[in-house]
C-alpha positions as a Markdown table, in Angstrom:
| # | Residue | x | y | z |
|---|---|---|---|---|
| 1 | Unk | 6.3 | -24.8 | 14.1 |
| 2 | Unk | 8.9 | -27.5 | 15.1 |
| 3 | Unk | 11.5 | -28.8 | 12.4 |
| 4 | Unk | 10.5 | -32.0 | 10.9 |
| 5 | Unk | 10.8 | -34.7 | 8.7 |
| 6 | Unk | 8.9 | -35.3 | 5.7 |
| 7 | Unk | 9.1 | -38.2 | 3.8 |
| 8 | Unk | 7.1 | -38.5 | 0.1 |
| 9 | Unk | 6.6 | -42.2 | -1.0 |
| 10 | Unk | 5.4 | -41.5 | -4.2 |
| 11 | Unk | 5.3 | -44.0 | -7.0 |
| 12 | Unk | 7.1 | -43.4 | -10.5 |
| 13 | Unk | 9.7 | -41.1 | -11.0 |
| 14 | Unk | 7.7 | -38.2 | -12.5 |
| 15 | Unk | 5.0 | -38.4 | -9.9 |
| 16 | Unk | 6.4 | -36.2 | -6.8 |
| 17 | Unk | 6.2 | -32.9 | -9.3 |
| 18 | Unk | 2.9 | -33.6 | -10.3 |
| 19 | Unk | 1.4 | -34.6 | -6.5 |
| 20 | Unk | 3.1 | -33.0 | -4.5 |
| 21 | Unk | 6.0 | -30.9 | -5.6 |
| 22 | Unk | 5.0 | -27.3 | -4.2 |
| 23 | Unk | 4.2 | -28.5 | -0.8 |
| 24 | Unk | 7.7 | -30.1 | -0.9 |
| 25 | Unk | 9.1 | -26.6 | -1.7 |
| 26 | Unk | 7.4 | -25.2 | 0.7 |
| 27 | Unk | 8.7 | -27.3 | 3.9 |
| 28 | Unk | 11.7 | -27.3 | 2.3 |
| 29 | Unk | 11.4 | -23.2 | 2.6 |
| 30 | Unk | 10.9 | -23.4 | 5.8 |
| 31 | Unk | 13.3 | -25.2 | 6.9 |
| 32 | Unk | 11.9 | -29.0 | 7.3 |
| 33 | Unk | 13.8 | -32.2 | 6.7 |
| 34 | Unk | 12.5 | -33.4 | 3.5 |
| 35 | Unk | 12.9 | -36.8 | 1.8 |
| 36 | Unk | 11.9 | -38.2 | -1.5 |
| 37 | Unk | 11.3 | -42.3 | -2.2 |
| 38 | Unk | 10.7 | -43.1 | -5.3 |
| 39 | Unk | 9.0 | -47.0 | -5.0 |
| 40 | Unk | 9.6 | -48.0 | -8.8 |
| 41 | Unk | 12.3 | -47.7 | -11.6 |
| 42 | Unk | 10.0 | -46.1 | -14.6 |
| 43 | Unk | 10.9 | -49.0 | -17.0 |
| 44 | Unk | 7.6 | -49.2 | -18.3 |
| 45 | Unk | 7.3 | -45.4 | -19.0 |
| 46 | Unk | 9.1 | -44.7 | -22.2 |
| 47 | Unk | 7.6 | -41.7 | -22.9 |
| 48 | Unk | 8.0 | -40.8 | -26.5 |
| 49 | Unk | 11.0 | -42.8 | -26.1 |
| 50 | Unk | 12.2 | -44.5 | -29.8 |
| 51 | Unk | 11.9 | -47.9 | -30.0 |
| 52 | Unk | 15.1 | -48.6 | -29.8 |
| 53 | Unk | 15.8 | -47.3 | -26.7 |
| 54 | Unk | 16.2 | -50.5 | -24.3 |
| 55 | Unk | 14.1 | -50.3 | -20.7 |
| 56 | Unk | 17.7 | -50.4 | -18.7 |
| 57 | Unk | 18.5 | -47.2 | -20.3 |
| 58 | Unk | 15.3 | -46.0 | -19.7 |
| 59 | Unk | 15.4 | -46.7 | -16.2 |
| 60 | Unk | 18.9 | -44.7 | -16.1 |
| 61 | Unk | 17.2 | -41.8 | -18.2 |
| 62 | Unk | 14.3 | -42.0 | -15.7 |
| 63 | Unk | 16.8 | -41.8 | -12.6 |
| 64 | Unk | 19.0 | -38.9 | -14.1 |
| 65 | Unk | 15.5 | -36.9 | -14.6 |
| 66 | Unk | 13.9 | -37.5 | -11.1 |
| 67 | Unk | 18.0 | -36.4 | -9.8 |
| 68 | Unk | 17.6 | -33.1 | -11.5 |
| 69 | Unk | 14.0 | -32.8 | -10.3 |
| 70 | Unk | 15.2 | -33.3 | -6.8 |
| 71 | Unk | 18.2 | -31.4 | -7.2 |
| 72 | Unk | 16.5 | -28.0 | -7.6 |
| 73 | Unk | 14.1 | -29.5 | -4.4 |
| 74 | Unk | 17.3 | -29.4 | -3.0 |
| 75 | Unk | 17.4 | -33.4 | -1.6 |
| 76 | Unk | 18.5 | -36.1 | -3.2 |
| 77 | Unk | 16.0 | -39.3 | -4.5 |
| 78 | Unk | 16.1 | -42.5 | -2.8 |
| 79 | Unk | 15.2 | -45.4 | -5.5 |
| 80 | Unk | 13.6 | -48.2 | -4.7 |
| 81 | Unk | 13.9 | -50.2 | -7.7 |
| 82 | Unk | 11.1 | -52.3 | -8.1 |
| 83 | Unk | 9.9 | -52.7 | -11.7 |
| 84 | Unk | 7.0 | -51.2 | -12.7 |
| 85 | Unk | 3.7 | -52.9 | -12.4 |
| 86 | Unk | 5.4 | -55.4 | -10.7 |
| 87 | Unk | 4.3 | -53.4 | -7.1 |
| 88 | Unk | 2.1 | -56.1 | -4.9 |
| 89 | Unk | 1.0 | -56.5 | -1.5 |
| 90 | Unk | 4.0 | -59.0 | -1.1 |
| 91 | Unk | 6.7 | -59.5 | 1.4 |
| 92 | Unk | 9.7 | -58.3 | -0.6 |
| 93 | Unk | 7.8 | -55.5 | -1.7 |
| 94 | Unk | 6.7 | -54.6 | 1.8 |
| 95 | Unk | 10.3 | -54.9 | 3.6 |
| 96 | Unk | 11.7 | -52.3 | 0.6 |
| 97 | Unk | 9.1 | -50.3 | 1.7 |
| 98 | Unk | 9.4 | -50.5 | 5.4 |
| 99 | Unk | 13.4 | -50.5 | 5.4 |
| 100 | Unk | 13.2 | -46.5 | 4.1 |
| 101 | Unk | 9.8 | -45.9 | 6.4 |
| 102 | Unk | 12.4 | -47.1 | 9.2 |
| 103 | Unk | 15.7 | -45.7 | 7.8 |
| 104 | Unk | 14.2 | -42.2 | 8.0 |
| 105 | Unk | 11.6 | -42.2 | 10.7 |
| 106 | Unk | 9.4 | -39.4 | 9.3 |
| 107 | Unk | 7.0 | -37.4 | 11.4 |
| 108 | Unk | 4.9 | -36.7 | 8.0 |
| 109 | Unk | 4.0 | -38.9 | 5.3 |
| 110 | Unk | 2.4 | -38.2 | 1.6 |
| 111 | Unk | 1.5 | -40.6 | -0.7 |
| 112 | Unk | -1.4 | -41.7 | -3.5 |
| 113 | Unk | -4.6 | -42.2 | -2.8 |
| 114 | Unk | -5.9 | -45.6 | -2.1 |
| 115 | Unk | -8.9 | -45.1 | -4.8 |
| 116 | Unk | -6.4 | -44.3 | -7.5 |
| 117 | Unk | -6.5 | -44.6 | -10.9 |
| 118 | Unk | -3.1 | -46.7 | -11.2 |
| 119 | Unk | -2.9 | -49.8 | -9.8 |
| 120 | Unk | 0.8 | -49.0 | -9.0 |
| 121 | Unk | 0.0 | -45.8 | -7.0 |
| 122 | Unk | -3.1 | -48.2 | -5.1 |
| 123 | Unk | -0.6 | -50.3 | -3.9 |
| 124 | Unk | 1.7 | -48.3 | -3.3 |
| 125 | Unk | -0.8 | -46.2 | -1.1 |
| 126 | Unk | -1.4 | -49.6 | 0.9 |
| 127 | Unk | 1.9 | -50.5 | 1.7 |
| 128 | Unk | 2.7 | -46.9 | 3.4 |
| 129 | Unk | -0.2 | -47.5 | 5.4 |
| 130 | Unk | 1.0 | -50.7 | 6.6 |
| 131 | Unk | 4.4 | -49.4 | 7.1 |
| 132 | Unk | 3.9 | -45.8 | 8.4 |
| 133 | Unk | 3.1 | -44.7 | 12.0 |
| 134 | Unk | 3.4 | -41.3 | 11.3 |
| 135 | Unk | 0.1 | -39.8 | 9.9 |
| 136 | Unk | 0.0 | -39.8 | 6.5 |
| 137 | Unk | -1.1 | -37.7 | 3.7 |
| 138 | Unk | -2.9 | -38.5 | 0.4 |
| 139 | Unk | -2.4 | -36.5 | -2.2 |
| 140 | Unk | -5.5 | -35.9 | -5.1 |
| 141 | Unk | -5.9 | -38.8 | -8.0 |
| 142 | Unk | -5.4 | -38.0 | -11.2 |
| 143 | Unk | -7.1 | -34.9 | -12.1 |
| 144 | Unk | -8.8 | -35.0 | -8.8 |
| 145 | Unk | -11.2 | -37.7 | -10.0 |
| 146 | Unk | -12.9 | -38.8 | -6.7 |
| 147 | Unk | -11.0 | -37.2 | -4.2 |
| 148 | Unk | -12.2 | -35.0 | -1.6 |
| 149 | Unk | -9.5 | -32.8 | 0.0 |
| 150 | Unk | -9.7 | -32.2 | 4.0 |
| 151 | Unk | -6.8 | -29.6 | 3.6 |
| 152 | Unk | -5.3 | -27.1 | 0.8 |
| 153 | Unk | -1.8 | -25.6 | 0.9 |
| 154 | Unk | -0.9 | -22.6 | -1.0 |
| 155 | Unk | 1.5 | -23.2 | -3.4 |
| 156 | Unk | 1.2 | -19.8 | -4.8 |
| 157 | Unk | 5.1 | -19.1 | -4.4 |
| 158 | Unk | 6.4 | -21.8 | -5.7 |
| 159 | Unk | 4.1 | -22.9 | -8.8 |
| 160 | Unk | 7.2 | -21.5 | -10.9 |
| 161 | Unk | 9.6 | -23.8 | -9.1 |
| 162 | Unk | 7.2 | -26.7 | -9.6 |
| 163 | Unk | 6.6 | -26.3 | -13.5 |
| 164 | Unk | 10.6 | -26.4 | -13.4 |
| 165 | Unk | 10.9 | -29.4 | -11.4 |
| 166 | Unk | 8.5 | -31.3 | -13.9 |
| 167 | Unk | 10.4 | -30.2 | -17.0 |
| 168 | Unk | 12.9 | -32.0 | -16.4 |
| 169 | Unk | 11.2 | -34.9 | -17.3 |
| 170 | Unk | 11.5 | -34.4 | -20.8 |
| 171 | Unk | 11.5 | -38.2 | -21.6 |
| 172 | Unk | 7.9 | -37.7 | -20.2 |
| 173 | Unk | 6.2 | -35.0 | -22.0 |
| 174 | Unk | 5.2 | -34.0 | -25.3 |
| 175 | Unk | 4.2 | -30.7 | -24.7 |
| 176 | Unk | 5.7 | -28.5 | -21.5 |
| 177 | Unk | 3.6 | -29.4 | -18.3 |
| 178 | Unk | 3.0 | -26.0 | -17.5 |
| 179 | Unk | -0.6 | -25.3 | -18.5 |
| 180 | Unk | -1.6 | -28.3 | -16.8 |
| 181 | Unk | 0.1 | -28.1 | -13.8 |
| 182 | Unk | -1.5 | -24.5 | -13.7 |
| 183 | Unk | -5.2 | -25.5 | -14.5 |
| 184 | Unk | -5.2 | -28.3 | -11.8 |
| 185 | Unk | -3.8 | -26.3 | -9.0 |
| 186 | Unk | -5.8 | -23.0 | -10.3 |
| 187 | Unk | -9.2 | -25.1 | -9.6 |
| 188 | Unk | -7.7 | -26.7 | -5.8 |
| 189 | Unk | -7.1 | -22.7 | -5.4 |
| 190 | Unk | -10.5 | -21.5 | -6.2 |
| 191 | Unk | -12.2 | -24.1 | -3.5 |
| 192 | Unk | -10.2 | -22.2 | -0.9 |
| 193 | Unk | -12.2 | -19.3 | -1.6 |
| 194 | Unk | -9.4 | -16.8 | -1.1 |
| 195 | Unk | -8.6 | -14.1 | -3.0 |
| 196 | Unk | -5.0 | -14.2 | -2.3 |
| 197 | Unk | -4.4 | -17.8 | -3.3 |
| 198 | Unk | -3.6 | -18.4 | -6.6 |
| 199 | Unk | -2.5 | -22.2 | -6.7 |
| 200 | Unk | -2.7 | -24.7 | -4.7 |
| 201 | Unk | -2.4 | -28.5 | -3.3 |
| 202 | Unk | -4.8 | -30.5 | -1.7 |
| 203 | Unk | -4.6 | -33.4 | 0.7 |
| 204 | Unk | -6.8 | -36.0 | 2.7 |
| 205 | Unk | -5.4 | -37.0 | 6.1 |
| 206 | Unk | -5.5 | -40.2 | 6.8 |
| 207 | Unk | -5.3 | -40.7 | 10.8 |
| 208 | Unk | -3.7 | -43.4 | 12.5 |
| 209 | Unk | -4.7 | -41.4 | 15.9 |
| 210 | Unk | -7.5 | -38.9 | 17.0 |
| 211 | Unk | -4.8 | -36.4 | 18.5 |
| 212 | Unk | -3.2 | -35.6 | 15.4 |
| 213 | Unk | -4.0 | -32.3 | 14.2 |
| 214 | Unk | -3.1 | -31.3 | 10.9 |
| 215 | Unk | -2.4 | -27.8 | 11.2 |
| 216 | Unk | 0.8 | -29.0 | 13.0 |
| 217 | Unk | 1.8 | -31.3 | 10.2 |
| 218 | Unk | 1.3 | -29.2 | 6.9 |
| 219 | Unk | 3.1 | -25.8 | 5.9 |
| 220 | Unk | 2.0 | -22.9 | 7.0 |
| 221 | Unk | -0.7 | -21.3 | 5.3 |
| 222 | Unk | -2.7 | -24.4 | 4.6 |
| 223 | Unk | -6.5 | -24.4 | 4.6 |
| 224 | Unk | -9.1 | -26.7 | 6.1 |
| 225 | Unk | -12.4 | -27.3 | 3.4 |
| 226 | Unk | -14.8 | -24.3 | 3.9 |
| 227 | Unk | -17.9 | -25.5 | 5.6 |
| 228 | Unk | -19.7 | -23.7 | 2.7 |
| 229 | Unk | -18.5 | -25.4 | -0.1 |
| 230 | Unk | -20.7 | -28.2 | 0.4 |
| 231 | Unk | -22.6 | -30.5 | -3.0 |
| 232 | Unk | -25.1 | -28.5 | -4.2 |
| 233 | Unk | -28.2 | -31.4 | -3.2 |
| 234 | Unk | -27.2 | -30.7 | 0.3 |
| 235 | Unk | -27.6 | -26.6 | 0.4 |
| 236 | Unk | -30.5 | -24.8 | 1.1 |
């Protein structure tokens, strides 16, 4: 498998853990280029944040958290900086997005979903479209809520590393992310339908041209949707 360059565009700064932090690990593991863009400054996110706490420190207690995510990822964050909810189909928004999609001229793209929950992660989802001509890779909504994976990567080696990566944002979480993290990756691992996979992420490709074949873009190990697992009005 050629080196090459992965880019995440993901949202808020807590979201790359959470979407797609093990398959991030994983290229990283083997040796790929990866990037992390972070499209918004988490002022709206205080967490369980007192009161008093003003949103320009939260945005610095936000940045310092997604650093030491990305620190133990091994890359360092690139910020965009626009204020939460505040993401639109617009033209400033657009070039901030396009100057990083040119700046690092991925060959892989992950992002949200354009059916997801948040309205921040929808758009979001639509400008990396419009600015990527690598194919691109949605990861699942939240809690995988109308989203049907084309492909699976095992994560099984570095759901430890993950968990970590999400702890450290403690302005974020009540209670330690682990079980959750666990539970959702568990379930993408039992649709694989292989013994030896514990956890795992899952993806939907969206492609810009017929040629591209995923099993050149994603980590090794990743699995394409078994033809059996199929909803149950449709079987037999």
């Amino acid at each position: 498998m050629r080196k090459l360059k992965i880019a995440a565009f993901m949202p808020h700064p807590d979201d790359t853990e959470i979407l797609v932090g093990g398959t991030l690990l994983k290229y990283k593991a083997q040796g790929h280029d990866v990037h992390v863009v972070i499209a918004m400054d988490g002022r709206r996110g205080r967490g369980h944040l007192p009161d008093s706490v003003s949103w320009q420190e939260i945005v610095a207690i936000r940045h310092e958290e997604a650093r030491r995510a990305c620190a133990i990822l091994g890359v360092e964050p690139i910020f965009l900086d626009i204020e939460d909810h505040r993401l639109l189909d617009d033209r400033d928004c657009y070039e901030k997005v396009i100057a990083a999609m040119e700046c690092l001229n991925p060959d892989v793209v992950f992002t949200c979903a354009p059916n997801d929950y948040h309205n921040d992660h929808r758009c979001l989802s639509r400008l990396v479209l419009n600015s990527a001509w690598a194919p691109v890779f949605f990861a699942e909504t939240s809690c995988g809520v109308d989203f049907n994976p084309d492909f699976y990567v095992d994560i099984t080696e570095f759901i430890e590393t993950k968990i970590e990566m999400a702890r450290q944002h403690q302005s974020q979480f009540t209670e330690d992310p682990k079980e959750t993290i666990e539970i959702v990756n568990r379930f993408r691992a039992l649709q694989c339908r292989r013994k030896e996979i514990r956890y795992a992420e899952c993806f939907k490709l969206y492609k810009r041209f017929e040629w591209v074949k995923a099993y050149e873009l994603l980590p090794h190990d990743d699995y394409e949707l078994p033809e059996k697992i199929v909803p149950t009005t449709e079987r037999n």
